[in-house]
N, C-alpha and C positions, 0 to 999 in steps of 0.2 A: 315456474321453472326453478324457483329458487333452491326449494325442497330438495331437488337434487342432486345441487352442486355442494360441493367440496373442495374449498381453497388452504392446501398446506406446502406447508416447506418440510425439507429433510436437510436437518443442521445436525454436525458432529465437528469433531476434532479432524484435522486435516489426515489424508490416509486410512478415517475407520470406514472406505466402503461405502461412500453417501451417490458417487456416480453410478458404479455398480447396480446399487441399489434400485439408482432408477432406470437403468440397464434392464432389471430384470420385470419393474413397473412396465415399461414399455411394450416389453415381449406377452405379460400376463396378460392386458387391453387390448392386444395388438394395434397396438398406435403406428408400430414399425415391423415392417415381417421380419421373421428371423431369417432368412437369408441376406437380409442388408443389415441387419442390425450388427455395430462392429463395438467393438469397446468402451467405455463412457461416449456412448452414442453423443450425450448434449451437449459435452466440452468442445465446440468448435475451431478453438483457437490452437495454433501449431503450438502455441509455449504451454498452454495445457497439457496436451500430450507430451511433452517432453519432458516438464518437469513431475507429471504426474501428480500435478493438481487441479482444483476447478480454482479459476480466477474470475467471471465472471459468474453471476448471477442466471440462470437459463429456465425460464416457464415453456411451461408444454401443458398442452390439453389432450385427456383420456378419456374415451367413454370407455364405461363398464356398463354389463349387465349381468344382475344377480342370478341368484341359484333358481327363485322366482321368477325370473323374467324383467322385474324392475331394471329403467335405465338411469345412471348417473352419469352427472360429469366429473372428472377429476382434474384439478387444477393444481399442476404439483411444481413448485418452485426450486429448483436446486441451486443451493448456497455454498459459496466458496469455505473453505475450513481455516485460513490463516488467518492470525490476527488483524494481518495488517488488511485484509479485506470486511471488517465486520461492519465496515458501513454498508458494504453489497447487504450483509445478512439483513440487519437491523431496517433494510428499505422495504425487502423481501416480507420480513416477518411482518409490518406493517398493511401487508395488501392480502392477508392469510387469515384463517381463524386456526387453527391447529397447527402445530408440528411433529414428525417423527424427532426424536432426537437418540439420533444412532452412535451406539457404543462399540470398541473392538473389543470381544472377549479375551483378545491376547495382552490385551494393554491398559481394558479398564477406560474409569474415566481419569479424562486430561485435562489441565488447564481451561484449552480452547471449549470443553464439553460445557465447564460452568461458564464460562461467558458466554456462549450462545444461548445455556438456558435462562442465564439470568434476561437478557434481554426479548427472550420468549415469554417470560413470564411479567413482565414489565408492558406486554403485550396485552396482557390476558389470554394470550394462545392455550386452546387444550392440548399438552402435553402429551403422548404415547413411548415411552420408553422401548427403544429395542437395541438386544444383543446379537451383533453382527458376528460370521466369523468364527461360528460354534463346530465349521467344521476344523478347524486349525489342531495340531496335534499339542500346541502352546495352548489351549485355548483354557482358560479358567474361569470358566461361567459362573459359579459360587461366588468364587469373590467379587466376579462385575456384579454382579444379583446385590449381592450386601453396600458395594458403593453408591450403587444406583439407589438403594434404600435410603441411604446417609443424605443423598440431594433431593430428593421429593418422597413425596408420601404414599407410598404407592408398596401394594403387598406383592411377593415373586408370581404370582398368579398374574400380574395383570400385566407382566414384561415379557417381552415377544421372543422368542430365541430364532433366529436364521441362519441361512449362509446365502448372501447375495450372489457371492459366486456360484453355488452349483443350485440357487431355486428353491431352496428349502424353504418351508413354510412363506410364502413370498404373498400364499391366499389370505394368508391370515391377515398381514399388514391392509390390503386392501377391505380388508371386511371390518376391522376394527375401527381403519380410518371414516367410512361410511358409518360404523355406527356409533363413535366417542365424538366427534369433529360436529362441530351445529353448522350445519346450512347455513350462507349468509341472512341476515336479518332482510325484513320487508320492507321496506319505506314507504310511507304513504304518501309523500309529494312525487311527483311526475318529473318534477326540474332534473334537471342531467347533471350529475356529479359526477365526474371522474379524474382519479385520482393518477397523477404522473410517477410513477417508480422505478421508471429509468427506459433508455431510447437508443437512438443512434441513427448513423445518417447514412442516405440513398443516395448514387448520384441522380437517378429518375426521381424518383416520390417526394426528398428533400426529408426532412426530419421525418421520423417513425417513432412515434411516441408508444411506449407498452404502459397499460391503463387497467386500473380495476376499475369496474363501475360498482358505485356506493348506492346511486337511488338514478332513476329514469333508465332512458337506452340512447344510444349515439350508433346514430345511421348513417349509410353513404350519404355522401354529397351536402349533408347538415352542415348548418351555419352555426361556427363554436366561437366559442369566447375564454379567451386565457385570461382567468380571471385577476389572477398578481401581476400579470404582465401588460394587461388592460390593450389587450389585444384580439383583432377580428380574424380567423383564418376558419376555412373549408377543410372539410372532410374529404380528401382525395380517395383515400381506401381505407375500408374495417376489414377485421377477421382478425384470428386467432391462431396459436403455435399448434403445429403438430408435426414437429418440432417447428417446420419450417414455415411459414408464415400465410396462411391458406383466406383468401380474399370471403367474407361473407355481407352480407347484408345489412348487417344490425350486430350489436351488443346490447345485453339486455342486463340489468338488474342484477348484482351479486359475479357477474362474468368477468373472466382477465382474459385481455386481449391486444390490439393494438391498432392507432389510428395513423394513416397518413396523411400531413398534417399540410405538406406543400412549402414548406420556409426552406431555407435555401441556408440562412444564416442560421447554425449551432447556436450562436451565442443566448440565442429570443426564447428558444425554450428551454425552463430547466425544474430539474430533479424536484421533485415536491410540488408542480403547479397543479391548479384542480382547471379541469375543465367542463362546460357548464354551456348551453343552448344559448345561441347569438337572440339577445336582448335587452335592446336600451331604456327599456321602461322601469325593466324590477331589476333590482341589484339581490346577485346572489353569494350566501357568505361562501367561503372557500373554503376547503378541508385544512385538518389543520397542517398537512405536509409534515417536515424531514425537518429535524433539528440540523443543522449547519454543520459539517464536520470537521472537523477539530484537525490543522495537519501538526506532524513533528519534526519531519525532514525535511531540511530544504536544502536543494541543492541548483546552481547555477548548469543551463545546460546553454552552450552554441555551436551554430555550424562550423564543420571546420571551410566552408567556403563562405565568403561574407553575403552571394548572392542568392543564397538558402534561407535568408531568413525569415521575408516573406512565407517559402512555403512552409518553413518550419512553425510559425503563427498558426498558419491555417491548419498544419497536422493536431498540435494542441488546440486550438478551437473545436474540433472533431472529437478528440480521445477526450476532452473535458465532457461533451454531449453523451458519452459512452462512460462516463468516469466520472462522476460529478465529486467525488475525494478530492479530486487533483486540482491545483492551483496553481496559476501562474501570470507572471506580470514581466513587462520588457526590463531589458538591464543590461547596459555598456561598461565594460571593462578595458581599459586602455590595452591589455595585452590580446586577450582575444576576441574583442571585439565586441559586437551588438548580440544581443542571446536574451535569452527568460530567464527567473528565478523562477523557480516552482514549489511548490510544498506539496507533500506525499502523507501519510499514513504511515510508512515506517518504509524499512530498506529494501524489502523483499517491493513494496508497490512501487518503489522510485527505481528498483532494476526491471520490473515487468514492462512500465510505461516506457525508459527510453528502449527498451528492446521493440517494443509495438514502435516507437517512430523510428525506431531501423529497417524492420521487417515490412511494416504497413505501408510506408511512404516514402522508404529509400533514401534517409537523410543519414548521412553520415555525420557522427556529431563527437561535441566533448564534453565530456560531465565532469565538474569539477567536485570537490569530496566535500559529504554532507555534513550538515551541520544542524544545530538545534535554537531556537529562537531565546533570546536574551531580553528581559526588562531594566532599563536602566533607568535610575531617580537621580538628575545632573543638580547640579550647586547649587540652579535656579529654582530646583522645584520639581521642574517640568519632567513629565513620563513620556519613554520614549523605546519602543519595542526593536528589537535590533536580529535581520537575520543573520546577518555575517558579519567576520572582524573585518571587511571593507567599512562599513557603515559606525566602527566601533568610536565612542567620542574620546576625545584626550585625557588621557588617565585624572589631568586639574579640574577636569569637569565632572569627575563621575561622584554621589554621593554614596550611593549602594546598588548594589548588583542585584537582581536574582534570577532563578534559574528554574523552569519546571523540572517538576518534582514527581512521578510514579509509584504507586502501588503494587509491585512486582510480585505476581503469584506463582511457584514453581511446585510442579507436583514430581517426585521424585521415589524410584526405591529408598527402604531405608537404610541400603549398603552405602548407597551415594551419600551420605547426610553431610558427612565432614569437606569433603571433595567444594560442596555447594557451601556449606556456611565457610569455609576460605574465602571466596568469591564474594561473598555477601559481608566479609567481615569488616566490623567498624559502623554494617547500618543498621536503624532500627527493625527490629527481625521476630516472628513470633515462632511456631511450629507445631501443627495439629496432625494428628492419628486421625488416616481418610482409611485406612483397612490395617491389618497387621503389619503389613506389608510395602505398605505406601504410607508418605507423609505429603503435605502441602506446606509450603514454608510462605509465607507472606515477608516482605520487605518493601521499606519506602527508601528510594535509590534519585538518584537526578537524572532525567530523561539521554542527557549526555551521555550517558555511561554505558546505558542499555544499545542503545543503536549499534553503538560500530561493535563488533566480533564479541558482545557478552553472547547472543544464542550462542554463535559456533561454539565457543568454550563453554556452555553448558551444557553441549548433544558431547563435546570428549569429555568433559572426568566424567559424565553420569552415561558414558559408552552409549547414549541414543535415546537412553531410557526416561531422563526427563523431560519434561515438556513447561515451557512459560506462558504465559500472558498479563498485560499491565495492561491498567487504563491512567492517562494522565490525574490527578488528585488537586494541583495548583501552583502556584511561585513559591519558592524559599528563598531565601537571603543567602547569598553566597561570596567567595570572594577568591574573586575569578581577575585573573590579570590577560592582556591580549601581550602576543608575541609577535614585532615584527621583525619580517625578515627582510636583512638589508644586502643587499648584491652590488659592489663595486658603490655603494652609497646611497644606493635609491633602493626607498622603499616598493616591496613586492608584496600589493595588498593582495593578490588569487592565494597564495600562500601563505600568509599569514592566519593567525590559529590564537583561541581559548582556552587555556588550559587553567586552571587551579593554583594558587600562589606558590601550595607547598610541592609543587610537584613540577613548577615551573624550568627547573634547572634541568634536570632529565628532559624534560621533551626538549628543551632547547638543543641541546647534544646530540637530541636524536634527529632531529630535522636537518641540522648542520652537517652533520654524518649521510642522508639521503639526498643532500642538494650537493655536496661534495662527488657522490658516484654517478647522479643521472646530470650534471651541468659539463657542458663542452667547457674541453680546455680551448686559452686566447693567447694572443701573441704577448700579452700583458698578466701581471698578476691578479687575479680577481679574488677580490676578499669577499666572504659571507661573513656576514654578522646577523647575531638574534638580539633583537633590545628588546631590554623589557622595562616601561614606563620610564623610559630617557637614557636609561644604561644597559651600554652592551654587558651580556651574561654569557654570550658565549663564539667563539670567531672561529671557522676554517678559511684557510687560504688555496685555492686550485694555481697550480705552480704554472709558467707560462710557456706555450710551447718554445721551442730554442731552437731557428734555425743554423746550424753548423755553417757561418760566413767565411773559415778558416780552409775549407774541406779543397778550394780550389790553388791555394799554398802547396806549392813543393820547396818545402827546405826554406834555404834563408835565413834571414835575419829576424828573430821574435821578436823583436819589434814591431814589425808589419802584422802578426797577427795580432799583438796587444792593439794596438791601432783599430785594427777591426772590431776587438772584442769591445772596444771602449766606444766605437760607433754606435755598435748595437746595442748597447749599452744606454746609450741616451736618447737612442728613436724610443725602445721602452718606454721610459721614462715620460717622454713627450704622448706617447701613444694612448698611457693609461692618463695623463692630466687631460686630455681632448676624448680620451675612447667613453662610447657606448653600449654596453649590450644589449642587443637585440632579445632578446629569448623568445624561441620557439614554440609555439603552442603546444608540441611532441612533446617538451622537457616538462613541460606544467603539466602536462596527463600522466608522463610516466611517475611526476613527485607526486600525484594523487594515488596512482596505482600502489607505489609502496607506503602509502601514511599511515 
């Protein structure tokens, strides 16, 4: 059977037509009739369609039959396009031998294009080049042609031109992949390998593991063995996507498919495990799996009722089994209470996941504003990794700082050039000619910088047209001071913040300025203060409400309302050396909403 499977993925830049694509893959096979077939048919998820991109990973099995009569199977993977999901891609590409890797003719290649092919190619995947999009009245097929030539080696003859949208040449893709793409290899041991690439949970079946098989086949009702987890579980159901998850008999050899596994607990299976025929006599080695992924953002999330937080565990226990990216561990804050720290991928994956625990599981939450991980080397020696300025040690403790550091690749027109090296100015920076027309700028920047609102501000001065991707590179030496913020005399660690020595003054002014408009005024004066390493830098005061004691005075003697005024005058006084603030969970989300 081997011979005439075919296992690939279709990876591009986010928006060049990769759904589509397989939109019109679908309709060719007829996997799905065209009268159900609706638009990125495989994108299941509502924030998919919404924001009109793929954020999951989606396999689907195609038969074809040739011009001949010959039948294959096609096992086509659709990979998300943003960066911050290229751990979907990179799991993807591992369970494939080929990929398309699709280009928009209106826009060429982007950032995102070289990193998914670098990581294809790091695969040993065979490569197919196609331009999407050729029917667009923007479209500038010559110049993709020549870009495409600049990334691999490959003559304009062997690069595919389409238009996913209206069908064009859509035979060609399938004929090519059948005849460039090598069949999975043959194995000569019987033993059952299969390799784990990602799952998700039933509430009937319990874990759904989706699986390539490397060598043997794995049957209903088989006795398996999770081999890193050194664990015994059954085969509840096999079968394969079409899209939707169609029960068969067996997997056989070179097949992607999926098993139901029966565990109950997410937490027992994961992302990368090999699984292998229940026996305790012969030990079998395991594949080698998924390098570990790397998070950048990490941000605190809790319910806003404190008796959610069980379910909220159990939601992240789930969307981790469906998201093996995501991280998270418990963590109590005196203001809002019990919650998780999580680490993300970048900003776009830490908005899509808490929108899934809004949407999926109905928890109403708070996320508090991200941040990036810090190494510190203290007095004694001792290294010690830090997500937030909660955990930050006393400025007499710290020896040196550092701070990951990024490789920033911007592919831009060359009108934009000046607009982008502002932005980039002061870091180390190169700048290379990708066509007449285009350039690629390289920059090494500090992970910090990039997160919060650098995309946005490079989709405005480059009006849309540029596009980014970084991979983290390592720690630099920095020298970074923590700011805290002090309200009425107590320190407010949710709110307190990292900023850069030389720049420490401004953000102080500016925090002080945002807690000044979103904190309720009190019967008392409430001072804000920002210290920084033992000295305040910067102080507002919220003036105190003032009840009018005088207002039931008609006339008389002023003395009686001095009298009054000098009363209230010293409840104050008394009020603020005993008073409290409480603060509001509302005021701590709205100070994150405008940071």
């Amino acid at each position: 059977m081997e011979k005439r499977i075919r296992n690939f993925s279709i990876i591009a830049h986010i928006d060049h037509g990769k759904s589509t694509l397989a939109d019109r893959l679908l309709e060719l096979t007829h996997t799905i009739e065209k009268a159900k077939l609706r638009p990125q048919f495989l994108d299941s998820m509502d924030l998919e369609y919404e924001k009109g991109i793929t954020i999951k990973m989606h396999p689907v099995r195609m038969d074809y039959t040739d011009e001949s009569g010959k039948q294959y199977i096609l096992n086509l993977i659709d990979t998300p396009g943003h960066v911050d999901f290229s751990y979907e891609v990179s799991r993807s590409l591992a369970a494939v031998e080929g990929a398309i890797l699709l280009i928009d003719a209106a826009t060429g290649v982007q950032a995102q294009t070289l990193a998914n092919l670098e990581l294809a190619q790091k695969e040993n995947l065979k490569i197919i080049p196609v331009i999407n999009k050729i029917d667009m009245p923007q479209a500038r097929i010559e110049e993709a042609v020549s870009e495409i030539k600049e990334i691999l080696p490959v003559e304009e003859k062997d690069i595919l031109k389409i238009s996913a949208k209206t069908g064009q040449n859509i035979d060609l893709i399938v004929k090519e992949v059948i005849k460039q793409i090598p069949p999975p290899e043959k194995q000569e041991s019987e033993i059952l390998k299969a390799l784990i690439f990602d799952s998700k949970y039933d509430s009937f079946l319990g874990v759904i593991a989706y699986v390539r098989i490397f060598q043997g086949e794995l049957k209903m009702q088989d006795n398996l063995f999770l081999i890193r987890q050194n664990m015994k579980v059954k085969a509840k159901e096999v079968g394969w996507f079409s899209p939707q998850l169609i029960a068969k008999q067996k997997l056989e050899d070179g097949e992607i498919g999926y098993v139901a596994l029966g565990i109950k607990d997410p937490s027992l299976v994961r992302i990368g495990e090999t699984i292998t025929n229940y026996n305790p006599d012969k030990k079998v080695e395991p594949l080698p799996g998924y390098r570990e992924a790397q998070q950048a953002v990490f941000t605190s999330i809790f319910p806003r009722d404190a008796n959610d937080w069980p379910a909220l565990r159990d939601s992240l226990m789930r969307l981790k089994l469906n998201d093996s990216s995501l991280s998270f561990e418990p963590e109590s804050k005196s203001v809002l209470g019990k919650g998780f720290r999580c680490g993300f991928l970048g900003l776009l994956h830490a908005e899509i996941t808490t929108e899934r625990l809004r949407r999926e599981f109905n928890l109403d939450l708070i996320i508090s504003s991200p941040s990036v991980s810090y190494k510190i080397i203290g007095k004694n020696g001792k290294e010690e990794i830090i997500y937030s300025s909660k955990d930050w040690p006393h400025y007499s403790e710290i020896q040196e700082i550092y701070e990951q550091y990024v490789e920033l690749k911007i592919i831009t027109p060359t009108s934009f050039l000046n607009q982008i090296l502002k932005m980039i100015a002061g870091r180390e920076s190169t700048t290379n000619v990708l066509s007449p027309e285009r350039l690629i700028i390289q920059a090494k920047m500090p992970l910090r910088e990039i997160i919060i609102g650098f995309y946005d501000t490079l989709k405005s001065v480059s009006q849309g047209y540029a596009s980014m991707d970084y991979r983290i590179i390592g720690w630099k030496k920095s020298d970074l001071v923590k700011l805290e913020i002090l309200i009425l005399g107590k320190t407010e660690e949710t709110i307190s913040k990292i900023v850069p020595r030389n720049i420490s003054m401004q953000e102080a002014k500016k925090i002080a300025e945002k807690l000044e408009k979103v904190l309720p005024s009190q019967l008392f004066e409430l001072p804000i203060q920002i210290q920084c390493e033992g000295r305040v830098i910067c102080r507002r005061t919220i003036r105190a409400k003032r009840k009018d004691v005088t207002a039931p005075l008609y006339g008389g003697d002023y003395t009686r309302k001095r009298k009054l005024l000098e009363k209230q005058k010293k409840g104050k006084k008394k009020l603020k050396e005993r008073g409290q603030v409480s603060i509001p969970p509302e005021v701590f989300w709205d100070i994150i909403k405008t940071d």
